[in-house]
C-alpha positions as CSV (number, residue, x, y, z in Angstrom):
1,X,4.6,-6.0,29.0
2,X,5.5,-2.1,28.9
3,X,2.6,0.0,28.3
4,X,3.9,2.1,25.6
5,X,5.4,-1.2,24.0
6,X,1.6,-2.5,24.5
7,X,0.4,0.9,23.3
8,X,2.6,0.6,20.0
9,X,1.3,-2.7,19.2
10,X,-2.0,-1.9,19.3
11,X,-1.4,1.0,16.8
12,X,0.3,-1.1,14.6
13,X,-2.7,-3.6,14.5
14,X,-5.2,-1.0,14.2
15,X,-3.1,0.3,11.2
16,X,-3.4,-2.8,9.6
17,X,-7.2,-3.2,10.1
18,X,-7.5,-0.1,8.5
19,X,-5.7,-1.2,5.5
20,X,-7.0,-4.4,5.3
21,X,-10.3,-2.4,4.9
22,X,-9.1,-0.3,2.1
23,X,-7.9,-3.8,-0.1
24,X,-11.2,-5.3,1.2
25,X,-13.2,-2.1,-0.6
26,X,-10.9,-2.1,-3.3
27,X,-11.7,-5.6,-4.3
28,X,-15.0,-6.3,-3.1
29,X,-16.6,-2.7,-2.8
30,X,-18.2,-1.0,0.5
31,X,-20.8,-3.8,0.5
32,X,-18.3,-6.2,0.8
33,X,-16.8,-4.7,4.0
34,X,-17.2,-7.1,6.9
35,X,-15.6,-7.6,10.3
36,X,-14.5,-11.2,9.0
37,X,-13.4,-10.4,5.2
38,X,-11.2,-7.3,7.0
39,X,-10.0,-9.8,9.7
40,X,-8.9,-12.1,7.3
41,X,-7.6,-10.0,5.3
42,X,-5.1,-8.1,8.1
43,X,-4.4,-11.9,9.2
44,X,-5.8,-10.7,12.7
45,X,-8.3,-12.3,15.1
46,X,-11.8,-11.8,14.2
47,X,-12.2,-10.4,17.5
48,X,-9.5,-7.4,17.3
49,X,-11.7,-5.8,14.1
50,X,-14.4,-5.4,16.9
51,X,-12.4,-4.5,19.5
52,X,-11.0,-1.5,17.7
53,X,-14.0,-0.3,16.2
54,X,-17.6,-1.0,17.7
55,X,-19.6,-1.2,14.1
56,X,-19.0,-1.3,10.1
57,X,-19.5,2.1,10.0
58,X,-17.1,3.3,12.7
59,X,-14.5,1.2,10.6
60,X,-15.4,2.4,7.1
61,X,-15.2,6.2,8.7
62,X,-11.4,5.8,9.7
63,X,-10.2,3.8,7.4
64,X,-11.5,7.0,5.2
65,X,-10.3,9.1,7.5
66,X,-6.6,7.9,7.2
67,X,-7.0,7.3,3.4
68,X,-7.7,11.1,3.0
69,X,-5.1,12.2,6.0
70,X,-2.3,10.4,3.9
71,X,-3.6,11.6,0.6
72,X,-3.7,15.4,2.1
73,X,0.3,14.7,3.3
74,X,1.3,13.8,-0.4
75,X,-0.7,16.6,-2.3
């Protein structure tokens, strides 16, 4: 497989992890933020949530970090 076709997939997952963290908070609060509940939630392997980021709180900090990036884009 192409790297940059590689590349793109992986952003794409990633993206969704991150999302999947925001419904996850949404519903279930930052408590309720796990590698598993996010997995399941992005319909991703358990193991990609940990691949992409190496804690909770490296997680919860981007998926933040995008929330207020596209917030800042639509003000």
């Amino acid at each position: 497989m192409d790297d940059v076709v590689r590349r793109q997939r992986g952003e794409i997952r990633r993206d969704a992890i991150l999302r999947a963290t925001w419904d996850v908070m949404l519903r279930d609060g930052v408590r309720g933020v796990r590698h598993r509940a996010v997995a399941l939630e992005a319909d991703v392997p358990l193991s990609a949530t940990t691949y992409y980021f190496k804690d909770i709180h490296d997680l919860l900090a981007d998926a933040l970090t995008l929330y207020a990036k596209e917030v800042m884009e639509n003000i």
